[in-house]
Structure formats: C-alpha cells, structure tokens
N, C-alpha and C positions, 0 to 999 in steps of 0.2 A: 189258302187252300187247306192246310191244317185243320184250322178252326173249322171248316168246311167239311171236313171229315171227320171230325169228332162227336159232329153236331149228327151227320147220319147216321152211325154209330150209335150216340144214344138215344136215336131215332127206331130204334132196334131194326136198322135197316143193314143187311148180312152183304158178303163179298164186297166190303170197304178197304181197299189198301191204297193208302196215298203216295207216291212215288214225286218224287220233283226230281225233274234233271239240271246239272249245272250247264250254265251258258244257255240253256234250253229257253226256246221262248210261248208265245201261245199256238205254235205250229210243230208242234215239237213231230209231228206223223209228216210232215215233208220238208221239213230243215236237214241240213246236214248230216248224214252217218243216223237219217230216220230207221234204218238198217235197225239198229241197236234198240229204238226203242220201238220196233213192231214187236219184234223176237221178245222182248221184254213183258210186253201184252201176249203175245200168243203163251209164253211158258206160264202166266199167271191164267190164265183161262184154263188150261190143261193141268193146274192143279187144283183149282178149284172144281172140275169133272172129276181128275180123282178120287178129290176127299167124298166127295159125293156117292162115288162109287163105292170106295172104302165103310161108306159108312153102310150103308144098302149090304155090303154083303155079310157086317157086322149082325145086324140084326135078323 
C-alpha cells in the first residue's frame, strides 16, 4: 500500500495520504469501531477543501 502510494505520488497525482490501521483489515469502513475510521476520512477531506480554499483566497 506504501509502494502504492509513492508510485501515485510520483505520478504527480495530488491528495495522496496513505493511512494504515492496526489490526484493520480490507473492510476497514465496517469492521469494528469503523466509527474512528469514517471520522478519519471525513477530517482529511475537510482539509483538503480548506487548503483549497486557503489557497483561492491567497491569490
């Protein structure tokens, strides 16, 4: 998954962050306490709109 992310990356493909969870498997969105990694996805999406935003009002 690393490798997998590094490679899109210098894909110069933008909003790449890899996140692994322990004990987490490939259903990580309805495994146990998926709580923790929706909220996890939603605050990275809402800061990725900010910087966006940020940047817009920059210019």
């Amino acid at each position: 998954i690393r490798h997998l992310g590094k490679l899109y990356k210098k894909g110069n493909i933008q909003h790449i962050t890899v996140h692994l969870y322990k004990n987490k498997r490939h259903e990580v969105l309805f495994e146990k306490d998926a709580t923790t990694t929706w909220q996890h996805m939603y605050d990275w999406i809402e800061r990725q709109i900010l910087k966006k935003y940020n940047r817009a009002d920059k210019a």
